[in-house]
N, C-alpha and C positions, 0 to 999 in steps of 0.2 A: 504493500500500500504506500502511495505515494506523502511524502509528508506535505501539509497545507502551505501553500506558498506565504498567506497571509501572515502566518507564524514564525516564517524566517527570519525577521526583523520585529522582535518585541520587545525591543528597548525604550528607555523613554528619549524625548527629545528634550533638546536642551532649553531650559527655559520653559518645558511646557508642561509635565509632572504625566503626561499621560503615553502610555505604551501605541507602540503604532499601530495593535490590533483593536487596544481602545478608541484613537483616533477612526480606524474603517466602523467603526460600531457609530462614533459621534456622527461622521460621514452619511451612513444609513441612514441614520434617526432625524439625520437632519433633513434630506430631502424627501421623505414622506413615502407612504406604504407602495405606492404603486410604483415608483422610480426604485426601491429597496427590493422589492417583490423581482424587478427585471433583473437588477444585479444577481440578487439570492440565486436565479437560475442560472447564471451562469455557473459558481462555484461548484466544488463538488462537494459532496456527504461531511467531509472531515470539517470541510472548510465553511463551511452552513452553518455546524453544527455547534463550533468555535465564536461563531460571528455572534449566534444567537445567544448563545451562553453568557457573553462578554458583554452584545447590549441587556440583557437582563438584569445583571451585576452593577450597569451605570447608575452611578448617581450624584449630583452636586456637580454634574457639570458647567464651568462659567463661559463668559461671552468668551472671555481670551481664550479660552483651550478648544472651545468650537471654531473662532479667524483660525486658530493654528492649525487644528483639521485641517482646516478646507484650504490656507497657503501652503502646507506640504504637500496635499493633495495635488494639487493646480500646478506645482514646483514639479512633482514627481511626472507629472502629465507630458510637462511641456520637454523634460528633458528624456522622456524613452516613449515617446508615442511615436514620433518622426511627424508629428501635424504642426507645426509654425504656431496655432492657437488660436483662439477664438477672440472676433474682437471686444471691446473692452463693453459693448452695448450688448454682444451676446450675451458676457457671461452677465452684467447685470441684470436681464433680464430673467436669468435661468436660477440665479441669486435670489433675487426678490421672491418668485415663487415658492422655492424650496427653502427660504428663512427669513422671508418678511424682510421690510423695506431698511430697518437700522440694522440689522448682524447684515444684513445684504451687499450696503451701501461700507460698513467698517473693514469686512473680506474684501471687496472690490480696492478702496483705496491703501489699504498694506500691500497689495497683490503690485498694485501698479506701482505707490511711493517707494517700495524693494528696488519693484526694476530702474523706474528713475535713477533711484540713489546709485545702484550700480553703474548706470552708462554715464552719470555725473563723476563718479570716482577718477574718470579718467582723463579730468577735466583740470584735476589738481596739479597736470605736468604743465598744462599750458602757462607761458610767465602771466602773471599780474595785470601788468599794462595791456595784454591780449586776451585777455577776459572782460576788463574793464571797456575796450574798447567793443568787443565784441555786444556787449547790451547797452551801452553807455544811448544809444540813440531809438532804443525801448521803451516800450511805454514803463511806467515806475510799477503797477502790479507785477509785469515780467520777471522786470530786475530784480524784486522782492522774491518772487518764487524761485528765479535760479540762485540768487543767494542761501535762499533756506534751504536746498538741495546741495549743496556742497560743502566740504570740510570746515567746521568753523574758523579753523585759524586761516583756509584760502579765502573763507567769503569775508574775513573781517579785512584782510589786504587787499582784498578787490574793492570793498565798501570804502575804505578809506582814499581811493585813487578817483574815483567819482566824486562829482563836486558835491561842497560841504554842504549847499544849502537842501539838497534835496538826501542826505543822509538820515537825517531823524525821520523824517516820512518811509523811506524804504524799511527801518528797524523796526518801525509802530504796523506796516504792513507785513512786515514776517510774525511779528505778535500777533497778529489776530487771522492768521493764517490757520482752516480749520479745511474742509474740504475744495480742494482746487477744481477749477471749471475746465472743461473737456477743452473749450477753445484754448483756454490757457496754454493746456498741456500740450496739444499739437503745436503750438506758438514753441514751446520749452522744448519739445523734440528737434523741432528746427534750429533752435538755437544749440542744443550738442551735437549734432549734426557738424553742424559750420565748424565749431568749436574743435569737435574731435578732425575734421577735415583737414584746418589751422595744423593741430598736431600732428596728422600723419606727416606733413609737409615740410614742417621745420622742425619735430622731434628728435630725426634723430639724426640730424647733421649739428643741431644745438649742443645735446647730449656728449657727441662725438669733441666738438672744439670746447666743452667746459672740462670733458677728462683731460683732453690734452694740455689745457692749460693751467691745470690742478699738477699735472705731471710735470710739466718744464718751469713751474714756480718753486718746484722740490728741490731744482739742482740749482740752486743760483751762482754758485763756483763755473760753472758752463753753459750759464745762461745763453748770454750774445753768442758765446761760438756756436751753438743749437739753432738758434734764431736766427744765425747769418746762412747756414748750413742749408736750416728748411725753405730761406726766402730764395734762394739759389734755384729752389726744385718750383716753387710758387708762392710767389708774392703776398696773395690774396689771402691765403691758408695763416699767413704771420701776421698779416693785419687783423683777421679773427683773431689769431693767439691772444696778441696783444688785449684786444676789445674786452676778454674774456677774461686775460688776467687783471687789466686794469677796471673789474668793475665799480660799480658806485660804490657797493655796501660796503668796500676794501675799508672805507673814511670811516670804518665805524671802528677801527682798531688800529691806527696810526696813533705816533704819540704826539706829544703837547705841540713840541718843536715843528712838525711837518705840517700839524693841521695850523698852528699860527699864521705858518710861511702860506700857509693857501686862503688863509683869509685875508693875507693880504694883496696877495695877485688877483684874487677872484670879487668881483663886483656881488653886493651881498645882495643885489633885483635878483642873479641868479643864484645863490642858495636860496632863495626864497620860493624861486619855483622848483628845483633841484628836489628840495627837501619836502615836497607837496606828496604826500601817501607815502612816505618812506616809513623805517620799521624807526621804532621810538628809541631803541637801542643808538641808533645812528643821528639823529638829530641831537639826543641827549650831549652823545661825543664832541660835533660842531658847537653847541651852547657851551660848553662846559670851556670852550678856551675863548670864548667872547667876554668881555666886561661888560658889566650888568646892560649897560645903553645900547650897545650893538645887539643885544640880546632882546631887549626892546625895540631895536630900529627894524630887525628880523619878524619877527611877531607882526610890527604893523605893516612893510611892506609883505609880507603874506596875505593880512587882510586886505589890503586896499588892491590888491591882484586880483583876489576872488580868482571862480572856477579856470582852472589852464587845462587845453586841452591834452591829455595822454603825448600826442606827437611831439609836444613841446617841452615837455616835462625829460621826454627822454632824450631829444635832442640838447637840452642844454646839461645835461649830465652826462653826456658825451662827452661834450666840450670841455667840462669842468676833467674828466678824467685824462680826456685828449692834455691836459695842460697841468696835470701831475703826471703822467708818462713823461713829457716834456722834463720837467723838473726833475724828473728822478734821472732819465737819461743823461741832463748837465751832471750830475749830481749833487744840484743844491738841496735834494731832499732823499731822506731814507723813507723808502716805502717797502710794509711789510705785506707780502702779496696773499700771504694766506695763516690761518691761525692755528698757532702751534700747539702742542699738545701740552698741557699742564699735570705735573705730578704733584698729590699733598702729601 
């Protein structure tokens, strides 16, 4: 006799306190005698026999552990049936019938907020400014929902790279963010869409010239003669290098001496845009060797800038790094290209 398939996996899940023969039993009970009755014939004797026994024994089941039925269920479907899946108005509709309009409507949005989150994860590679740019010209519900769908610490650096004044609106709309509208959601596919698109394009040549220049920042004893070596084979490939190792965020770990030197070559209209959505770490570093007034003069030319568009932000941070390369090159300044490793 064959052993019951149902019972080859009678573990509980995680988070859900109920074995998966439990769950086929919540499954049943949930969609009702005549949709149970067609299943029941399929199984055989052992497995009938199993089924019945186990929803007999039910009791005290809650809302939660019926959504987890019915998303492992749906999960398990989608990954060994070979059907693509139903769409999202199918299955609501087949939902509602079999459990009423609230357990209906809480399965549907787990089912779909999962997959979201998953094809957002992948969203977290793209930089910053490419995110930011990417919704920046959406309506503000959008920009709210694609932020609430991604990592809190990327959506807090994308949140902060968009202009200030419409900041506190997008946070008050991720707060009262409760079930998302279908249009929404196709709107938010489109946009990971483009997004993932963006990455396939530039991921992994980006990827590629930040290893390399995490590697040629390690030898600095053979620095130039590496850089003279590889500009020999192509130009273009050392000009990344360089872009790469002289990024912006390097300024958040220079000492006193080099970032003084650079406030004094650099016009502080541009740290003020320079320093617009940067990480607090690194503005901290910049204030911290201005005397109180410059530090104050910073503050108000930020405010009296208001919103700067992404293109310009990064284009004057270019320049600012284009002109510490410069200075280190002379060597009127020491610049530490990456952050070394600390022992206590």
């Amino acid at each position: 006799m064959s052993e019951p398939t149902v019972s080859k996996s009678n573990k509980s899940s995680a988070g859900n306190g109920r074995s998966r023969i439990e769950q086929a039993a919540i499954l049943l009970l949930s969609v009702g005698e005549d949709a149970a009755a067609q299943v029941m014939q399929k199984l055989s004797r052992e497995e009938v026999i199993l089924l019945s026994e186990t929803m007999a024994r039910l009791h005290g089941v809650k809302v939660t552990q019926a959504r987890q039925a019915m998303n492992n269920f749906f999960q398990d479907y989608r990954e060994q049936s070979g059907i693509n899946g139903a769409s999202r108005t199918y299955l609501r509709s087949i939902l509602e019938k079999a459990l009423g309009g609230e357990i209906a409507r809480s399965v549907i949005n787990g089912i779909y907020g999962d997959e979201i989150r998953y094809r957002m994860a992948r969203l977290q590679w793209v930089d910053v400014p490419q995110l930011a740019a990417l919704i920046e010209q959406e309506h503000l519900q959008l920009q709210a929902v694609f932020l609430a769908f991604l990592p809190p610490d990327v959506a807090a650096s994308v949140l902060s790279v968009l202009p200030q004044e419409r900041q506190d609106e997008i946070v008050y709309r991720i707060a009262k963010l409760d079930d998302v509208n279908r249009d929404v959601i196709d709107e938010l596919d489109r946009l990971i869409d483009r997004g993932v698109a963006v990455l396939s394009e530039h991921g992994s040549k980006v990827t590629g010239i930040k290893h390399a220049a995490n590697i040629v920042n390690r030898i600095p004893e053979n620095q130039q003669l590496l850089l003279e070596q590889l500009r020999e084979r192509d130009e273009d490939v050392v000009d990344e290098l360089k872009d790469e190792m002289y990024e912006f965020f390097i300024l958040s770990r220079q000492n006193q001496n080099t970032l003084q030197r650079l406030m004094e070559e650099i016009p502080m209209e541009e740290w003020a845009v320079a320093l617009k959505g940067t990480e607090p770490v690194l503005r901290q570093a910049i204030c911290n060797v201005m005397p109180k007034r410059q530090v104050q003069l910073l503050q108000s030319t930020t405010s009296r800038l208001g919103p700067v568009p992404v293109s310009r932000i990064e284009q004057v941070r270019k320049e600012i790094m284009g002109t510490v390369r410069q200075l280190a090159e002379d060597g009127e300044i020491q610049v530490q290209l990456f952050a070394e490793q600390t022992l206590e």
